[in-house]
C-alpha positions as CSV (number, residue, x, y, z in Angstrom):
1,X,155.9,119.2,88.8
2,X,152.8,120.1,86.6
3,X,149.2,119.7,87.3
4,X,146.4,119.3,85.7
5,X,142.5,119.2,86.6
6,X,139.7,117.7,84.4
7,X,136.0,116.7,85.0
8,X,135.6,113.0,84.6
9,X,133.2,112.1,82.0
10,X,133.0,108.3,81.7
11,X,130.2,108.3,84.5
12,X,127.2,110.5,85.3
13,X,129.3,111.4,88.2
14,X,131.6,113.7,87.0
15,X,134.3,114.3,89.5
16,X,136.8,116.5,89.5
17,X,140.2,114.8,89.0
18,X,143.5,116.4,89.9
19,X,146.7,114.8,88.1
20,X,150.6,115.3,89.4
21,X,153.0,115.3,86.4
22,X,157.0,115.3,86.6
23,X,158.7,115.3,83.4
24,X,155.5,113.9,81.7
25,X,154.7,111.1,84.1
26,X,151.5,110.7,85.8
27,X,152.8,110.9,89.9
28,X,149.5,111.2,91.7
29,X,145.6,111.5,90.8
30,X,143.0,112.0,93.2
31,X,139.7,113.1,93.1
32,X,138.1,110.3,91.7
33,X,135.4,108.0,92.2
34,X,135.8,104.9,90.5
35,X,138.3,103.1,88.7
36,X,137.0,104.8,84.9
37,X,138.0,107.9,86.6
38,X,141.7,106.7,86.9
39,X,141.8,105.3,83.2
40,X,140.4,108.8,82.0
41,X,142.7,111.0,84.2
42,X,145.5,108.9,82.9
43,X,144.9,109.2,79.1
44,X,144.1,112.7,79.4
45,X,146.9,114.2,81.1
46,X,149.2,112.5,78.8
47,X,147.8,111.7,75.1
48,X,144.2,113.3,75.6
49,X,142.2,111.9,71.8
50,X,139.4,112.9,70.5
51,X,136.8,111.2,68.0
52,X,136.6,113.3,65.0
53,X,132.8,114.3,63.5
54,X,132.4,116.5,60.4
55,X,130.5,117.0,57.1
56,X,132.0,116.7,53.5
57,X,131.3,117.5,50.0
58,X,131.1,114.8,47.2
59,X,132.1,115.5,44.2
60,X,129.0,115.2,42.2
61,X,126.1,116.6,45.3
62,X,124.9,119.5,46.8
63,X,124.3,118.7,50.3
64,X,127.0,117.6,52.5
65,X,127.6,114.3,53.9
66,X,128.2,113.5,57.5
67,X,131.6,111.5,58.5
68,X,133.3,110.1,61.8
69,X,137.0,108.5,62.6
70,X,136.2,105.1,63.0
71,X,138.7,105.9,66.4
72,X,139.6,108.6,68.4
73,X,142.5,110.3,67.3
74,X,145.2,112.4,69.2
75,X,144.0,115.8,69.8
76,X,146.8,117.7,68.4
77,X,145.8,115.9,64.5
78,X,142.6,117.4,65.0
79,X,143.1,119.9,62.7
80,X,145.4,118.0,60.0
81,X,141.9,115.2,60.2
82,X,139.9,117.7,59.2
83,X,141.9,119.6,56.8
84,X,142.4,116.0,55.4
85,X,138.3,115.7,55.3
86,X,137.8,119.1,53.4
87,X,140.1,118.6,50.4
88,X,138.3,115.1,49.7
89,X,135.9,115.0,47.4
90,X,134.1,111.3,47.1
91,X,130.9,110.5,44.3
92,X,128.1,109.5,45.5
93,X,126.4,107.0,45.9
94,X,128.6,106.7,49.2
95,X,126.9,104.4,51.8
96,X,126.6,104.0,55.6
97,X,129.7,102.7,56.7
98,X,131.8,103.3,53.9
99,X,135.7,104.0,54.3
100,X,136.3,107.5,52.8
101,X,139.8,107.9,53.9
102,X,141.9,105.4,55.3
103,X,144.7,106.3,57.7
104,X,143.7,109.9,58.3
105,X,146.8,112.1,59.0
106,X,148.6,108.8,59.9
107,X,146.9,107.9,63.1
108,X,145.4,104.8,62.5
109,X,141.5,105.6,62.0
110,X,139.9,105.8,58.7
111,X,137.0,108.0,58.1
112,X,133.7,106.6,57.8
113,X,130.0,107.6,56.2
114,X,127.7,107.9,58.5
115,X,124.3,108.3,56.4
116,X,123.8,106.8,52.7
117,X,124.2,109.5,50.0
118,X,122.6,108.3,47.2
């Protein structure tokens, strides 16, 4: 049996959840205080994600432009997302909203513009 304690942050709340693995498998939670708390517990004790913010360099500016994962993706691809964000180099003009990379690291979410770079 493995356990695992997180502070819940879907609420202003925060309680502290306690979740009971065996072989992987959520057993037990406690600690929380509303059904959100469950979800979260759930999803974190077993494929915890993450939503994915960063800056990049275009090809042809200076300054660097800000980018998102249009989803959260599984925390241990953090690093391959951004490794995947530094090597590409778009040309402006990139705009708000703009797909950048599509698929990033194979999980799904593409990465997005978040500003207009003229």
């Amino acid at each position: 049996m493995e356990t695992k304690n997180f502070i819940c942050i879907c609420c202003p709340m925060g309680c502290h959840l306690t979740v009971t693995l065996e072989e992987g498998a959520v057993q037990k939670m406690e600690g929380n205080s509303c059904g959100r708390g469950i979800a979260y517990a759930r999803q974190e004790a077993t494929n915890p994600t993450r939503m994915v913010t960063a800056l990049m360099r275009a090809a042809n500016r200076e300054q660097p432009l800000s980018v998102k994962t249009t989803a959260p993706v599984p925390k241990n691809l953090i690093f391959c997302c951004v490794n995947e964000i530094y090597a590409a180099r778009p040309k402006a003009p990139i705009h708000l909203g703009e797909v950048l990379i599509e698929n990033v690291c194979g999980t799904g979410a593409n990465v997005v513009a978040t500003q207009d770079m003229p």
